[in-house]
C-alpha positions as a printed Julia matrix, in Angstrom:
203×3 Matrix{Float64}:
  -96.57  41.06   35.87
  -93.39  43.12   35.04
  -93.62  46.92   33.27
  -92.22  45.3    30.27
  -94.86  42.55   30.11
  -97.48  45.31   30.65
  -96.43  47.93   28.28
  -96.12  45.33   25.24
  -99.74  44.13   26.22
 -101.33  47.95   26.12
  -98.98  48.17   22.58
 -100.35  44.7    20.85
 -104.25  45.97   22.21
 -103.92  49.33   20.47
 -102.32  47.56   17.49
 -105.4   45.39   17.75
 -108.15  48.63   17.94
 -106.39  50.22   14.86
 -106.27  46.95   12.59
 -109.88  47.14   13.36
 -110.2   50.77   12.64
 -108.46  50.11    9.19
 -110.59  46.99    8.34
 -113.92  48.79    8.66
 -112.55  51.86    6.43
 -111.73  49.68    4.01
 -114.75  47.83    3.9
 -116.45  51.81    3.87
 -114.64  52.54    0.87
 -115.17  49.87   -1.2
 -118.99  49.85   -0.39
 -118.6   53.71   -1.82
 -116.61  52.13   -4.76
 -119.36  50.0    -5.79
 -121.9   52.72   -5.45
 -119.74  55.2    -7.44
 -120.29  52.71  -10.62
 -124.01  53.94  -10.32
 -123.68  57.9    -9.67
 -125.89  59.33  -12.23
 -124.74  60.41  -14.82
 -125.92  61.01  -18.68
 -125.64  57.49  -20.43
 -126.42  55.4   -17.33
 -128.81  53.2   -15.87
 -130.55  54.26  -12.63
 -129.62  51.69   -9.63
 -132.3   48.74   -9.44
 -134.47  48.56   -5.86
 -137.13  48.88   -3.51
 -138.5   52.45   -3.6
 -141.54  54.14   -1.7
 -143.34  56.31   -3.82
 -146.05  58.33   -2.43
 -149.22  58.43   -5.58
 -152.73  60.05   -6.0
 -155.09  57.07   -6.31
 -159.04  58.44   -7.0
 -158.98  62.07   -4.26
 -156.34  59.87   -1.99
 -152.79  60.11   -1.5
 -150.92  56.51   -0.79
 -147.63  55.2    -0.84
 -146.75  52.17   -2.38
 -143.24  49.48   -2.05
 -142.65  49.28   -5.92
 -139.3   48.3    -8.01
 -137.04  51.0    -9.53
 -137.19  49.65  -12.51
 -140.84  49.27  -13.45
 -141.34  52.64  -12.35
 -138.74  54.55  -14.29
 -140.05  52.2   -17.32
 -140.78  54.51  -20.83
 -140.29  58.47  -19.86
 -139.83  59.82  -16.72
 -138.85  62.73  -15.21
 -136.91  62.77  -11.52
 -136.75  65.97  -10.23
 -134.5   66.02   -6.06
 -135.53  68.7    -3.73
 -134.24  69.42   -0.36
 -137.03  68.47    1.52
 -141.27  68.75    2.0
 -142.56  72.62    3.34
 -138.83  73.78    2.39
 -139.62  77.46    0.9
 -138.55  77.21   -2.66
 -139.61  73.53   -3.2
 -143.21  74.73   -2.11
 -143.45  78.26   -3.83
 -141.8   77.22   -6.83
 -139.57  74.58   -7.93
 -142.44  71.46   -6.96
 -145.12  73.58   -7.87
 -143.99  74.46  -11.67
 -143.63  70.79  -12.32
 -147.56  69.98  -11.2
 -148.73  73.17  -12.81
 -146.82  71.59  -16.43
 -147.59  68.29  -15.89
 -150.07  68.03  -18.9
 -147.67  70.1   -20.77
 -145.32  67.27  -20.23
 -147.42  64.65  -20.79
 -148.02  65.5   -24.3
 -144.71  65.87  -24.78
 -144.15  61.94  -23.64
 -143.31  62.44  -20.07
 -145.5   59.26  -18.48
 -145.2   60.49  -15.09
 -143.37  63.07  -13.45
 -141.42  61.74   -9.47
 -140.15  63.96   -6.76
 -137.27  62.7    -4.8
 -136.6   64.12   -1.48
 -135.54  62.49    1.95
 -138.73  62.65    3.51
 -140.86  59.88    5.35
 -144.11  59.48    3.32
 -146.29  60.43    5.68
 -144.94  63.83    5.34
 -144.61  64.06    1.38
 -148.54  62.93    1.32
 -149.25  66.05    3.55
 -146.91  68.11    1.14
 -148.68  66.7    -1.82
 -152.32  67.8    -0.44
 -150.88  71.04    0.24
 -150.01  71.32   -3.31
 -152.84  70.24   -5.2
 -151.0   67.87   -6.48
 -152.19  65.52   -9.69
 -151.65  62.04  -10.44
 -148.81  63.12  -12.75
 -146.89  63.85  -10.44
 -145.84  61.19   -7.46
 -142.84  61.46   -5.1
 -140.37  59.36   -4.08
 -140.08  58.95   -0.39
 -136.21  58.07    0.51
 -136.47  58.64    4.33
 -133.02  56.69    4.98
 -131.3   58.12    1.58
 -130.52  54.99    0.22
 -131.75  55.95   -3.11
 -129.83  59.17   -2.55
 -126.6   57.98   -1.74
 -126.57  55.99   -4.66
 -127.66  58.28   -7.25
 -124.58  60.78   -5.44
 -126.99  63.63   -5.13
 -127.65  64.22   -1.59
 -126.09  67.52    0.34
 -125.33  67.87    3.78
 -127.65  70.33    5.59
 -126.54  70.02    8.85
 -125.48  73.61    9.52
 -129.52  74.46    8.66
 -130.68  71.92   10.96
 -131.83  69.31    8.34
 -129.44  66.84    8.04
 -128.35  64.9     5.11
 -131.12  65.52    1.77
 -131.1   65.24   -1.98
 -129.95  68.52   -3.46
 -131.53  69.91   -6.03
 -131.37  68.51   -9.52
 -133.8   67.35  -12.89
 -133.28  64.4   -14.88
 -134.54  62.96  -18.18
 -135.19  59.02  -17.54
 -135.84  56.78  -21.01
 -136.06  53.03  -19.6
 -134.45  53.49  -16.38
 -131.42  55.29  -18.95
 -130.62  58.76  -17.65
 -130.77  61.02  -21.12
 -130.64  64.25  -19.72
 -129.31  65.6   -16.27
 -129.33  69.23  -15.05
 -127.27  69.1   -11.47
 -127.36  72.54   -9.36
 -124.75  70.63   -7.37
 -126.64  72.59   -4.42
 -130.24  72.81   -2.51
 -129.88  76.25   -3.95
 -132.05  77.2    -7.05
 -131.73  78.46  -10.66
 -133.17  77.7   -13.97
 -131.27  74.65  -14.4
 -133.55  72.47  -12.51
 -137.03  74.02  -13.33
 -139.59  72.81  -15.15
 -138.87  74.74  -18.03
 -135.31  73.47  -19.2
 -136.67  70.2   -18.96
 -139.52  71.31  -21.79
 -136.89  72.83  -23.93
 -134.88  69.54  -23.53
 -137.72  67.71  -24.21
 -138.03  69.84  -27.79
 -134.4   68.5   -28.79
């Protein structure tokens, strides 16, 4: 085989490796496409699917495979937190929410869920450690699906935890998001707390 012949095989295989490249990208960005319909936003309905939410049942903690939408059926409240044992999602921000959660309730708030990309092994050992009540479950989104498609996840890399929800509180009606307070950060102020989800709850 000639230099010629050679060189214009090594060209058409690179040609071939970059096509490639291209196709997948594009297929990557119209997966995102789809899933930016669903971002949450005020006005919109949460994305329908297979969640595992981590419940008190009698003095136990469990975790269940239910639907998105029978669980985010009525009044809800979805609260995202970095992650389990984190220091302000167990001194504070969690906390607040299960020390309220009658408080809420008779203000119409069936049930109270805490998203975070956890396994739910870990999130029942975070609950316990909590006192937690059945008012308040958690939603266990170990791979971030649920994450990724609600567009509030955070990279954490740099602080050796990865990719996790940030931190953020939401008003649910009906699987309808009503209210949403976004600190667009794990970081925390009053947006997300337990307390301008009360006054919201007054409007």
């Amino acid at each position: 085989m000639c230099i010629r012949d050679r060189y214009q095989r090594r060209v058409h295989g690179e040609n071939k490796k970059y096509l490639k490249e291209m196709q997948s990208l594009t297929k990557t960005s119209k997966l995102w496409s789809t899933l930016g319909k669903r971002f949450i936003s005020v006005g919109q309905q949460l994305p329908k699917g297979q969640l595992t939410v981590v419940e008190k049942k009698g003095n136990e903690w469990v975790s269940n495979t239910v639907s998105s939408d029978t669980i985010f059926n009525g009044k809800c409240v979805l609260v995202g937190f970095p992650g389990a044992f984190t220091p302000q999602c167990t001194s504070k921000h969690i906390p607040e929410y299960i020390q309220k959660s009658q408080e809420l309730k008779q203000k119409g708030v069936s049930k109270v869920y805490a998203l975070a990309v956890n396994d739910p092994f870990v999130l029942q050992a975070f609950a316990k450690s909590l006192g937690g009540d059945e008012n308040v479950s958690f939603i266990a989104d170990g791979g971030a699906v649920f994450t990724k498609q609600l567009d509030v996840g955070c990279d954490l890399t740099d602080k050796g935890l990865g990719y996790r929800a940030r931190r953020f509180s939401a008003i649910v009606e009906n699987n309808k998001v009503t209210q949403f307070n976004d600190e667009k950060s794990p970081n925390m102020t009053d947006l997300s707390r337990v307390g301008t989800i009360l006054d919201q709850l007054k409007k």
